[in-house]
matplotlib code that plots the C-alpha trace (Angstrom):
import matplotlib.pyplot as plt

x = [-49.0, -51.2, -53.9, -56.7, -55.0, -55.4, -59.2, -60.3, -62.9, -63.6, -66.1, -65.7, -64.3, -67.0, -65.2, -62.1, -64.3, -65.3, -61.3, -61.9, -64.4, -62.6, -59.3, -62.0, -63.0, -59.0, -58.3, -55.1, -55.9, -52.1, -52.0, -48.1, -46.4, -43.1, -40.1, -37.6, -34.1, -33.7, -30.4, -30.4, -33.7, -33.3, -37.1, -38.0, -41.3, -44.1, -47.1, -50.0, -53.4, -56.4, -58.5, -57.1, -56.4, -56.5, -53.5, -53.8, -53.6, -50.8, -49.0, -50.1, -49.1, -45.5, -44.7, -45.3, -43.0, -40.1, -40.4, -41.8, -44.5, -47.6, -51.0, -53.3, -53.1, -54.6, -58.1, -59.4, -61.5, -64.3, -67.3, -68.8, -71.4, -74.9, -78.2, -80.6, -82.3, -79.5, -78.0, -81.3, -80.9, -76.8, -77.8, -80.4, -77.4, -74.7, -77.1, -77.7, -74.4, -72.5, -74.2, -72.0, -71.3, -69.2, -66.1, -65.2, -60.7, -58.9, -57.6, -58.8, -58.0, -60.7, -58.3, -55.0, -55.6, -54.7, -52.2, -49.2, -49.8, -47.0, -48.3, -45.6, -45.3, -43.5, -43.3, -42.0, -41.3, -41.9, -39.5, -40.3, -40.3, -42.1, -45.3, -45.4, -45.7, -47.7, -49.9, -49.7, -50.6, -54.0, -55.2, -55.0, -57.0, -59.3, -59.0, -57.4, -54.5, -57.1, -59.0, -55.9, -54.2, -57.6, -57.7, -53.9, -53.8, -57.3, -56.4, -52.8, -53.8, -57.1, -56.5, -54.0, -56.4, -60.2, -61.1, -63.5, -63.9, -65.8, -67.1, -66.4, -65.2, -62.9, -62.7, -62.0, -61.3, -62.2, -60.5, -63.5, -61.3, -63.3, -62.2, -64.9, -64.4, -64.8, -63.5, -60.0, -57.3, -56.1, -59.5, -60.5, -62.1, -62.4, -65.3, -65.3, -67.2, -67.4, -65.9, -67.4, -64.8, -64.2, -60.8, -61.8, -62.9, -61.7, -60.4, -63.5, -65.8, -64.0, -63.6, -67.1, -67.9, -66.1, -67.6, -70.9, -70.7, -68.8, -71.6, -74.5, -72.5, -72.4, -69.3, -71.5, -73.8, -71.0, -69.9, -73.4, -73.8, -70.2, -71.1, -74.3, -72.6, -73.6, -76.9, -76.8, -73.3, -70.8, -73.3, -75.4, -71.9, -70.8, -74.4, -74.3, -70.5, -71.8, -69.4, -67.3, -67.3, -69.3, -67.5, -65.2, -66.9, -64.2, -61.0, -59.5, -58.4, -57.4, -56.2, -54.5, -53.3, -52.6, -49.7, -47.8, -44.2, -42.2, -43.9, -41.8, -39.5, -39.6, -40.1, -36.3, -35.6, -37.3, -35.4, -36.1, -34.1, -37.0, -40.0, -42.9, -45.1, -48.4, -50.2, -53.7, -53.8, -55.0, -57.0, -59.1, -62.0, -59.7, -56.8, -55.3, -54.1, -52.4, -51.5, -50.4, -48.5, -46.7, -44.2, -41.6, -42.4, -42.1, -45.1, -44.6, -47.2, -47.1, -48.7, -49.9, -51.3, -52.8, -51.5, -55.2, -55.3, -51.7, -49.6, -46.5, -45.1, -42.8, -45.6, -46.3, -43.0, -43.5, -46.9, -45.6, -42.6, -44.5, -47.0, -44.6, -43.1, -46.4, -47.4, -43.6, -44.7, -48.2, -46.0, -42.7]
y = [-14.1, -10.7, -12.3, -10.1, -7.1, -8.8, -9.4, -5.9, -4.5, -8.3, -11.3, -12.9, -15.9, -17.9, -21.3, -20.1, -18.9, -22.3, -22.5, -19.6, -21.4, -24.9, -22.2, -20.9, -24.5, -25.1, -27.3, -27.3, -25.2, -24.7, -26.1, -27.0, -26.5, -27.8, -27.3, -30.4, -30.5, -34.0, -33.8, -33.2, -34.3, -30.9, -29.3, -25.5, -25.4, -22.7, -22.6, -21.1, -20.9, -22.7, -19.7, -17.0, -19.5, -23.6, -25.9, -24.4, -20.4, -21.0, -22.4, -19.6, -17.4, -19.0, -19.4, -15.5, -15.0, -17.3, -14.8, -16.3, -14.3, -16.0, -14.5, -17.2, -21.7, -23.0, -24.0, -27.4, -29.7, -28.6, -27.4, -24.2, -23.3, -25.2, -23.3, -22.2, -25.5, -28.2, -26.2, -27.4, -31.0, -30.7, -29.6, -32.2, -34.7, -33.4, -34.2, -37.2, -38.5, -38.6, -41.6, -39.8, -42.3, -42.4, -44.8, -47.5, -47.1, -49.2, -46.6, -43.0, -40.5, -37.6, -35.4, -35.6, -32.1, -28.6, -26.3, -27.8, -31.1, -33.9, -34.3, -35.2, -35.3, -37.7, -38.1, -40.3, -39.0, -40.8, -39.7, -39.0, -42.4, -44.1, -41.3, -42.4, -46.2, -45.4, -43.3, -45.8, -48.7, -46.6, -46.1, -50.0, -50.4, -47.9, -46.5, -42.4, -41.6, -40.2, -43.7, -46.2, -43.9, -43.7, -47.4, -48.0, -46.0, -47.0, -50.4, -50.6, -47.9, -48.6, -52.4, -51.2, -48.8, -49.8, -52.0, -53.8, -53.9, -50.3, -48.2, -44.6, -41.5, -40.1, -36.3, -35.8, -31.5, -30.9, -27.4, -24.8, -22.8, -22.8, -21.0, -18.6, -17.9, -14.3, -15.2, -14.1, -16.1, -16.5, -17.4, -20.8, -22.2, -25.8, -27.8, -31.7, -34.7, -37.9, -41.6, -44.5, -47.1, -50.2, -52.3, -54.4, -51.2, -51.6, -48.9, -49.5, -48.7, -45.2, -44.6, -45.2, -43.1, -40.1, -39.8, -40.2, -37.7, -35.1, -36.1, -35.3, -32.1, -32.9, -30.7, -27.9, -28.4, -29.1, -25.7, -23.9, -25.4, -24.1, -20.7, -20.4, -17.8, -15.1, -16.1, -16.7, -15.1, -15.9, -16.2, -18.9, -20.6, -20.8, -22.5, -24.7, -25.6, -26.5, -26.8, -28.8, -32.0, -34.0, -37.6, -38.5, -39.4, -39.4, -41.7, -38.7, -36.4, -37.1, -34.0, -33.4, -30.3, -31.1, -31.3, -28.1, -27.1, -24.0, -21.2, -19.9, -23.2, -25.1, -29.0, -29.7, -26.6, -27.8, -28.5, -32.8, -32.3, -30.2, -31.2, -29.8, -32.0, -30.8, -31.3, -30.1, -29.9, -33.1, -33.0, -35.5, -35.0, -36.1, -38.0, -39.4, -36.9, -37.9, -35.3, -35.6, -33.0, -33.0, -30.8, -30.6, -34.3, -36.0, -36.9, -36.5, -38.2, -37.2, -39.0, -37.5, -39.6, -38.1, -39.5, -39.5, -42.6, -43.6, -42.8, -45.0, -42.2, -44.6, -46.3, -43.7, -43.4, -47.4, -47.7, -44.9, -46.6, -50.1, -48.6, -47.3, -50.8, -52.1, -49.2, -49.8, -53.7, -53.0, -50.5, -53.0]
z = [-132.9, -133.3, -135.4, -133.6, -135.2, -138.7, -138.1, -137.1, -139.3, -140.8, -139.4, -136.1, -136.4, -134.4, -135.0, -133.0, -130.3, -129.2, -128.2, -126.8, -124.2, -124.1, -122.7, -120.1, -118.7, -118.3, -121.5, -123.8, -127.0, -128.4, -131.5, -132.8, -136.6, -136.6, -139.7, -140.0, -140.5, -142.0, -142.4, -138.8, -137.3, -135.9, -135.3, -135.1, -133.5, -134.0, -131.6, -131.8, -129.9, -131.7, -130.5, -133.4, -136.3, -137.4, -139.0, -142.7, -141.1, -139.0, -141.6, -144.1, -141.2, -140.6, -144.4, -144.3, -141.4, -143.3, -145.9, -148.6, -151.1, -150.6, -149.5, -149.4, -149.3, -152.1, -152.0, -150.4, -152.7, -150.7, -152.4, -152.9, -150.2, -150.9, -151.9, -148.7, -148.7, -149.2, -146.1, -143.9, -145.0, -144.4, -140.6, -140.4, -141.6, -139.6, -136.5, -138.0, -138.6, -135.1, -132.8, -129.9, -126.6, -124.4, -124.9, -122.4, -122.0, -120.8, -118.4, -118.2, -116.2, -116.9, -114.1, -116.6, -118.0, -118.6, -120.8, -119.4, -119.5, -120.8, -124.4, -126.2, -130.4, -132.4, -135.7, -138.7, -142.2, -145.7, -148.6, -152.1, -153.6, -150.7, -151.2, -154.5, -153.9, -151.2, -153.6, -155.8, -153.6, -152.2, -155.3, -156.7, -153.3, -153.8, -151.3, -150.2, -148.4, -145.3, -145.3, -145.5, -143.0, -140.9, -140.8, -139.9, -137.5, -135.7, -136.5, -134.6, -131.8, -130.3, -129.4, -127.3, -125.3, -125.5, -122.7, -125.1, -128.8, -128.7, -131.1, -131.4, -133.6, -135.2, -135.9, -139.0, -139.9, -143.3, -144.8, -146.0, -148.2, -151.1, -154.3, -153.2, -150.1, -148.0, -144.5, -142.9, -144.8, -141.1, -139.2, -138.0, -141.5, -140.4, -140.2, -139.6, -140.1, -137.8, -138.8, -136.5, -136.1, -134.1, -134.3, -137.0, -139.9, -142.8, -145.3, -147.2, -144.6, -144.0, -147.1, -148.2, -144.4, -145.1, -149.1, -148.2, -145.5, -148.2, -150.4, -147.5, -147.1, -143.0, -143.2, -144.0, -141.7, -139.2, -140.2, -139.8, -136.4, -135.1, -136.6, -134.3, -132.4, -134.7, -133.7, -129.9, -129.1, -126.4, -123.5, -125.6, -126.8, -123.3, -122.2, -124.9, -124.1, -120.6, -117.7, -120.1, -117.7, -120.2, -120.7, -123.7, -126.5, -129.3, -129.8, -131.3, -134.5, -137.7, -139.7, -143.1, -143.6, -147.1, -149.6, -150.6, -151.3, -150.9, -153.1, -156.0, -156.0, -159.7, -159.1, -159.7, -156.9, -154.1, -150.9, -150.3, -146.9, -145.6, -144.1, -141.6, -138.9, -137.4, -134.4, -132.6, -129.1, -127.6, -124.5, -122.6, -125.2, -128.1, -126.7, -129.7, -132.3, -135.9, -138.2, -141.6, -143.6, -147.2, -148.3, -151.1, -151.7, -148.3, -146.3, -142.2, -139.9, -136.3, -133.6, -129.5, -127.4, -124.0, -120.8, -119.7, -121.7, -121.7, -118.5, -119.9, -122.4, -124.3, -125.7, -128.3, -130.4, -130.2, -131.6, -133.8, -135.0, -135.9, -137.8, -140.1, -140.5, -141.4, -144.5, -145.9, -145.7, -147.5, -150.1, -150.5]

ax = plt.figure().add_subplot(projection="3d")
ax.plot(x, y, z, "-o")
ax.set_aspect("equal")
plt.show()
């Protein structure tokens, strides 16, 4: 994909340089879109390198290539950019907010690296009428689809692969398409903020986690601080990156790419056999990865987790498949 061509004469995209390093010190930045058959659980892939765009381009960027008239995603609920000194405090918070340590697996394997590592995706889907009750059945809790997914999944996984009840985070990408916005449609506009978790967190507590750090604007400040390369360029990046041997300190990513459905398409048009999965790279800094997507009324949730943390590969699409039997038991 010739993004670079796209960018000349328009901002760097300083977010997607930090892939840029993580390629230089040998780690997997290929990020994966995938369109579903369901008919036929036949899956076209479309790959793409982290470095020239995130989930919500490469999507833009694919829909284009389909053929369909669309120039831009709709906006994110994120809000527009904060005055000069609510952007100081959001820095201030977004240091604030991660307690970054180092997490004690069960097995880890810090060697198990590299683009062409075995990091295989699975995925399950959700039809029209189970998003609904499951829409449904969030809200009489209170909760989001993010936080009860959040907790599900943090709640069924990490039991399986701490070595103690540890504490950790969760990456959570928030989208910075504002209404407003000036970048590259296509450039890296992601921020993120951090969730702390053990095996016990409820939805309550991520919930109430991820909109007080919305609220604190960390995802600005998360978003400042990955811009610093305008001020310090590649060689300061690079330094800060350091030799990127520093130990894991995340469980993994969270990401939702959001709900869409094929552009031009009245509800009563829309194809219900058609779906899309998502999935970031997954490396030995973030070894579990769960994606979420929703288009044309079905909800897909795709699950990696790295062999540095799980050498026994039919483990995933198990963990996978049970934790869908357990939200169709909450949504019966």
């Amino acid at each position: 994909m010739e993004l670079q061509k796209i960018y000349k004469g328009r901002d760097i995209d300083w977010v997607g340089r930090w892939f840029t390093i993580s390629r230089e010190r040998g780690f997997n930045t290929i990020a994966t879109l995938g369109k579903i058959d369901l008919k036929t659980n036949h899956v076209e892939y479309f790959r793409f390198c982290h470095s020239e765009t995130d989930a919500a381009g490469g999507m833009l960027k694919w829909l284009q290539d389909q053929g369909y008239d669309i120039d831009k995603l709709p906006p994110s609920g994120t809000r527009a950019e904060p005055s000069f000194f609510k952007r100081i405090v959001a820095i201030i918070n977004a240091f604030r907010s991660s307690k970054k340590k180092s997490i004690k697996w069960r097995y880890y394997n810090a060697t198990c690296d590299g683009p062409n590592i075995n990091n295989e995706i699975h995925w399950i889907v959700f039809g029209p009428s189970e998003v609904e009750r499951l829409t449904k059945y969030v809200k009489s809790k209170k909760l989001s689809h993010n936080s009860y997914l959040l907790t599900k999944f943090n709640g069924m996984i990490l039991p399986r692969f701490l070595d103690c009840n540890d504490t950790g985070e969760w990456l959570f990408p928030a989208n910075m398409r504002t209404t407003d916005s000036k970048l590259n449609e296509f450039a890296n506009q992601s921020s993120a903020i951090n969730i702390t978790t053990d095996i016990y967190t409820t939805g309550e507590d991520v919930h109430y986690q991820i909109k007080q750090c919305l609220t604190d604007n960390v995802h600005w400040g998360n978003w400042y601080l990955a811009n610093i390369g305008k001020i310090v360029g590649m060689c300061g990046m690079r330094l800060l990156a350091g030799n990127g041997k520093k130990p894991n300190m995340h469980f993994g990513t969270f990401s939702n790419v959001g709900f869409m459905q094929t552009p031009g398409l009245k509800e009563e048009e829309l194809n219900r056999d058609e779906a899309y999965i998502g999935a970031p790279p997954g490396t030995v800094k973030y070894p579990i990865s769960v994606a979420v997507i929703g288009w044309n009324g079905n909800m897909t949730i795709t699950l990696k987790i790295h062999p540095c943390i799980c050498p026994n590969r039919m483990l995933p699409p198990k963990i996978l498949n049970e934790i869908k039997q357990s939200i169709l038991k909450d949504i019966k």
